[in-house]
SEDREN-344407 format. One record per residue (C-alpha): y, z, x; residue in three letters. Coordinates in steps of 0.25 Angstrom, whole numbers, plus 5000, padded with zeros to 4 digits. Example, Ala and Ser with C-alpha at 12.3 -4.5 7.8 and 13.67 -1.06 7.14 Angstrom:
<sites>
498250315049ala/499650295055ser/
</sites>
This chain:
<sites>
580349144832unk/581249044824unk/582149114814unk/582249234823unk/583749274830unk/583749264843unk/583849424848unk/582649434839unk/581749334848unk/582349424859unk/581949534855unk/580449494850unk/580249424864unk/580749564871unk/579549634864unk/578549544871unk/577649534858unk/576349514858unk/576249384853unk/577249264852unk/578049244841unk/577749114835unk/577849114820unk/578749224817unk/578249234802unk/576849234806unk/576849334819unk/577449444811unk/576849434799unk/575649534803unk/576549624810unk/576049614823unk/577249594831unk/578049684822unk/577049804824unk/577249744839unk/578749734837unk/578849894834unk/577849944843unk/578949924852unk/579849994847unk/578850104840unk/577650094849unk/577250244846unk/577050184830unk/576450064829unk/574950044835unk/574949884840unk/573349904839unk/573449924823unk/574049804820unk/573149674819unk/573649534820unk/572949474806unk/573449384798unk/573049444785unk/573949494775unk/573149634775unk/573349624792unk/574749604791unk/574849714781unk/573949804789unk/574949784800unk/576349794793unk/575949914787unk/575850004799unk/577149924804unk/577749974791unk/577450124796unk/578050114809unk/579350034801unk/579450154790unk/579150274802unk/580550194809unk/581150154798unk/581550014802unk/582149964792unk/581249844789unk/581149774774unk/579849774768unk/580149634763unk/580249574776unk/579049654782unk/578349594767unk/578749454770unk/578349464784unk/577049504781unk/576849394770unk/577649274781unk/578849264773unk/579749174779unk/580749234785unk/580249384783unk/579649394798unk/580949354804unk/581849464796unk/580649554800unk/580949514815unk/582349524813unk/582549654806unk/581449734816unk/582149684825unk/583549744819unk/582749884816unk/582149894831unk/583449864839unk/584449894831unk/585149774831unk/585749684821unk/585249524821unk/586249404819unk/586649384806unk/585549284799unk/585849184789unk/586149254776unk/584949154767unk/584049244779unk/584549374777unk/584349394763unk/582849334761unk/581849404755unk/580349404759unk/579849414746unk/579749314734unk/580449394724unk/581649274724unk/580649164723unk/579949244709unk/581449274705unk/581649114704unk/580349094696unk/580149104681unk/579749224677unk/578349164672unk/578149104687unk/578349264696unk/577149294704unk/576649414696unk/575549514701unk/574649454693unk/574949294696unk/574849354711unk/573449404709unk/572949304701unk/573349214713unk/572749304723unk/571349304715unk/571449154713unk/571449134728unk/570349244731unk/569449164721unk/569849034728unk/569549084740unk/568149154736unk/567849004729unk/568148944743unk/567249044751unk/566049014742unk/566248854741unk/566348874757unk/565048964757unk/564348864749unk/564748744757unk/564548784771unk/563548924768unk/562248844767unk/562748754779unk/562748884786unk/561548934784unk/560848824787unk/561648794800unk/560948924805unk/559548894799unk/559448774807unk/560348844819unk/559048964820unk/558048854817unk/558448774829unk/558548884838unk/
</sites>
């Protein structure tokens, strides 16, 4: 819980979470303990059961999408780019995340932070500002990358199937013939 002010720690440890928080980037990245979080203080809006604890991209999004509901039905005043960066381990994102629930829920205002932490942004919108225009991420580079590593990936499954597919089958040839 390093980077975290000291009310807010308080605060987290009164709730009695579910699980321990370790790796504050990590644990609320899929939104458990945020969906967990505001079914404290909205138990009648969120359903506990409807959120999984994957590790995927498409789970955390499952998940922060019915979180994004119950945020819009209070309207908590939570920034998208910090949900975003969150969601995508930004540094520094799940803690403004932490810290600005925690202003939204109880109404009280945090320690001021060190200005180079207040004004960071969770996206990378100043680091493609600083490169040549010939060197931005455009939607096309973005998925000619993706499509790149989807072939990779399908090249390494069949290299794999070829190595150790015929080594499985004859494993359980000879595992039938013995028995």
């Amino acid at each position: 819980m390093a980077g975290l002010p000291r009310e807010v720690i308080k605060w987290l440890q009164s709730m009695d979470l579910s699980r321990p928080i370790k790796n504050v980037r990590r644990d609320f990245a899929n939104g458990c303990l945020v969906a967990e979080i505001l079914s404290w203080y909205y138990s009648q809006d969120i359903q506990l059961h409807s959120i999984s604890n994957g590790a995927s991209v498409q789970a955390r999004l499952d998940n922060w999408q019915l979180i994004d509901k119950v945020i819009a039905k209070h309207n908590l005043n939570i920034s998208k780019d910090v949900i975003d960066g969150a969601i995508h381990n930004k540094s520094g994102a799940a803690i403004t995340l932490i810290e600005q629930l925690y202003m939204v829920l109880t109404n009280r205002v945090i320690r001021a932070k060190p200005p180079e932490l207040a004004t960071q942004e969770f996206n990378d919108s100043t680091y493609q500002a600083q490169l040549p225009p010939y060197a931005r991420a455009t939607t096309t580079r973005v998925t000619l990358m993706v499509a790149c590593v989807c072939v990779w990936l399908i090249y390494r499954h069949s290299v794999h199937q070829e190595q150790f597919g015929s080594y499985r089958i004859c494993h359980r040839t000879r595992s039938k013939s013995l028995c």
